[in-house]
N, C-alpha and C positions, 0 to 999 in steps of 0.2 A: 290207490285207486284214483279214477279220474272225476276231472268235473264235468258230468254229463249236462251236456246244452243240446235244446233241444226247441220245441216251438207245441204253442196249446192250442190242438189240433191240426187237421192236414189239407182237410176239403175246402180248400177257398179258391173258389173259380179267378177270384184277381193275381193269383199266383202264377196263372198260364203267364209262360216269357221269362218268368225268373225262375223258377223251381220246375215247373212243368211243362216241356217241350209242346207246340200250338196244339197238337196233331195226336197228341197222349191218350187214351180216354181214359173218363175218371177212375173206373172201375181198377186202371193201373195206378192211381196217386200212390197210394200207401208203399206198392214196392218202389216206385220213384223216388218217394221221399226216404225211405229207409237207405238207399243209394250212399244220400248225403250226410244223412244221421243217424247216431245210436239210439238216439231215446227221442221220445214222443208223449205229452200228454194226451191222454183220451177225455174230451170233455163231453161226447158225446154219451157217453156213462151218465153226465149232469141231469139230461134231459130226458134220455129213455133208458133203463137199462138194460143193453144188449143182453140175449140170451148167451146161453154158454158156448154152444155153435156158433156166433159170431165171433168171441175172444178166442174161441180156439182155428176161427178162419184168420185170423187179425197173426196169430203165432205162425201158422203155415205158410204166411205170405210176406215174412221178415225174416231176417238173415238170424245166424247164430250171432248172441252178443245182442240183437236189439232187445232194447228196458223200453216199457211201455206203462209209467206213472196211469194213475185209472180216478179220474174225479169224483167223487161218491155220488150217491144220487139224491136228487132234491128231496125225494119223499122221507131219507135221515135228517136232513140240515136244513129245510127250507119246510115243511109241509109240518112232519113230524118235531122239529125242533129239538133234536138229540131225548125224545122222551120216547122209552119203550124201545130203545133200540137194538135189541138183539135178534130181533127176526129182521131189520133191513139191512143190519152189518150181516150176519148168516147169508142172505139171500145174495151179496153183495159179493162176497170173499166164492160163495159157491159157483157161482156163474165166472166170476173172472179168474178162478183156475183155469178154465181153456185156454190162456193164457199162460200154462204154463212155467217155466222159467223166465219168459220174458215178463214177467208180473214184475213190474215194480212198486213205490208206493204209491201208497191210497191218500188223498188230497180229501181233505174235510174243507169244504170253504163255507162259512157260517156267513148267516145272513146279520146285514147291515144293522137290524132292528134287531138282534137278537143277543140281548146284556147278558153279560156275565153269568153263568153258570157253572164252577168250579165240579161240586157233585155231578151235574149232569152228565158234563167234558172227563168225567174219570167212570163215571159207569161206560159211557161209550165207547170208551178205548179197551176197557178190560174186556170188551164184547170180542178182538177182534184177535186171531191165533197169532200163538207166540211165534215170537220173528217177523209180524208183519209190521213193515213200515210205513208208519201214518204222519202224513202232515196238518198240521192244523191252522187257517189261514182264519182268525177269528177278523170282524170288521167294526168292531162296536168298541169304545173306548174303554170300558168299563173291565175290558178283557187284562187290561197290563195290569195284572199284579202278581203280588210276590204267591199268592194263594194256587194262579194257575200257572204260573211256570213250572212251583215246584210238583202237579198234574201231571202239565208235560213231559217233567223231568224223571217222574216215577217210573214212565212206560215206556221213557225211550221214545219219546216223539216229538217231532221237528216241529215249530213254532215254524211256519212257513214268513219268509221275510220277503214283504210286497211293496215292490216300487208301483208309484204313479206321480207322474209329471214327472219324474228324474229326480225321485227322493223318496225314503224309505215310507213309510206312512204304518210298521208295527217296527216294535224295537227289536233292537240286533241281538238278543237272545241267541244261547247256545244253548237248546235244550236237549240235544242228541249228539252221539260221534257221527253223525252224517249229519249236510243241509239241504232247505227246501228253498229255491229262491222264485219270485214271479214277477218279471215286466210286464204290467198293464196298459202305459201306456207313458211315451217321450215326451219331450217340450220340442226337438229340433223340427228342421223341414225337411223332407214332405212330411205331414203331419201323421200318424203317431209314431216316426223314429225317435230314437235314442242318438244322443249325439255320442260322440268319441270320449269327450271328457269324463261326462256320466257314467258309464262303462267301463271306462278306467279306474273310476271311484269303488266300483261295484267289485271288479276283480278286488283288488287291495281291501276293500271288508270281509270277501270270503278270505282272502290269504291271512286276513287278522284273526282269524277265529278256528279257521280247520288247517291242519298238516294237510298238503298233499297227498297224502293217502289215503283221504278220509274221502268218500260219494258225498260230490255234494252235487243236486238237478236244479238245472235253471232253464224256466221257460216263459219266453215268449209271448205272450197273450196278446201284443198289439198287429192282429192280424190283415188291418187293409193298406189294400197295396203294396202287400208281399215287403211289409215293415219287419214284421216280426223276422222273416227269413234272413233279409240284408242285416240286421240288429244281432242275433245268433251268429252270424259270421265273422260281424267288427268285434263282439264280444269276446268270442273264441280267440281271436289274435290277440288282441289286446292280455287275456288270460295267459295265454303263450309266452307273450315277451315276460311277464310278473314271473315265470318259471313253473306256469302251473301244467298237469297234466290234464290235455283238453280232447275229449271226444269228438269226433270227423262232423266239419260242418261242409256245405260247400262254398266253392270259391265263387265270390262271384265281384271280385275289383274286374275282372273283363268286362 
């Protein structure tokens, strides 16, 4: 299976000229962007969570084959604090069935302030049906140890590996036969790409850790100035020449 690349989120009006022709209107991004790529984080799940009508307008309106990762919603990881959570995983998993096939995984990103919780982090996950693939992007230091990987490793869920500034910032953990990877934000210019090196590096840690035919999703999150798009493209090649199998980005060295 392939390395799916992809970018976290689609609606960014500074993307007109690179991604989205002047003259596009918005209400067409999403098939625009599916054009150029397989998969897509929805972060927009972070914030509010779409009804089930909208995930299943979001499947209607992608090709066969597009994966569409789904961000949890703040009211688990941010509000609620992974306590009591099986009515917002429930309410979560049930609305983004509309989503049908194209449902990819579910993204836990835990807040900054919020230490260690092994018990917590394993009730949550038992909340959510089998087969489903979760990643978990803890932020808090207190999170790396031997107690919650081997958490992770119970349930089969990806330790999400989070670059910022051009360097890892959680450890390169394998704690699933798939990976979860997230570019937040570059050192190079224009400010916040990724340079060629960094990228290069990136590829050669997923190639150290997973077989080619193992899913691994990497996305994007440094979105102004249509960063993240040109960043997914050098990324893509760069995976290429390593020998990897890499999901359609677009071209854009023209």
């Amino acid at each position: 299976m392939p390395l799916l690349v992809g970018t976290s989120g689609w609606q960014y009006k500074d993307w007109r000229g690179d991604l989205y022709p002047a003259g596009l209107p918005q209400r067409l991004w999403l098939e625009e962007y599916a054009r150029h790529f397989t998969t897509v984080e929805n972060n927009n799940s972070f914030y509010r969570l779409p009804e089930t009508a909208t995930f299943a307008d979001w499947h209607d309106r992608t090709p066969d084959g597009f994966v569409m990762a789904v961000k949890a919603s703040r009211y688990l990881t941010h509000i609620k604090r992974l306590r009591e959570p099986e009515e917002p995983v429930g309410r979560l998993m049930r609305r983004a069935a509309g989503l049908g096939e194209r449902l990819g995984p579910v993204l836990l990103q835990l807040p900054p302030t919020l230490r260690a919780d092994p018990t917590a982090l394993d009730t949550t996950l038992g909340c959510f049906p089998t087969g489903t693939r979760v990643a978990v992007e803890p932020r808090h230091a207190s999170w790396w140890t031997d107690e919650v990987r081997a958490v992770l490793e119970a349930h089969g869920a990806a330790l999400c590996w989070a670059d910022r500034d051009s360097r890892p910032v959680t450890p390169l953990w394998r704690t699933a036969d798939w990976g979860y990877v997230r570019f937040h934000r570059g050192r190079a210019r224009p400010w916040p790409r990724y340079g060629r090196q960094a990228l290069t590096s990136w590829t050669r840690r997923i190639a150290g850790q997973w077989p080619d035919r193992a899913d691994v999703y990497a996305y994007f999150n440094n979105d102004p100035g249509g960063a993240a798009v040109h960043d997914a493209a050098v990324f893509a090649r760069a995976a290429t020449a390593h020998g990897r199998t890499v999901t359609r980005t677009p071209d854009l060295r023209g």
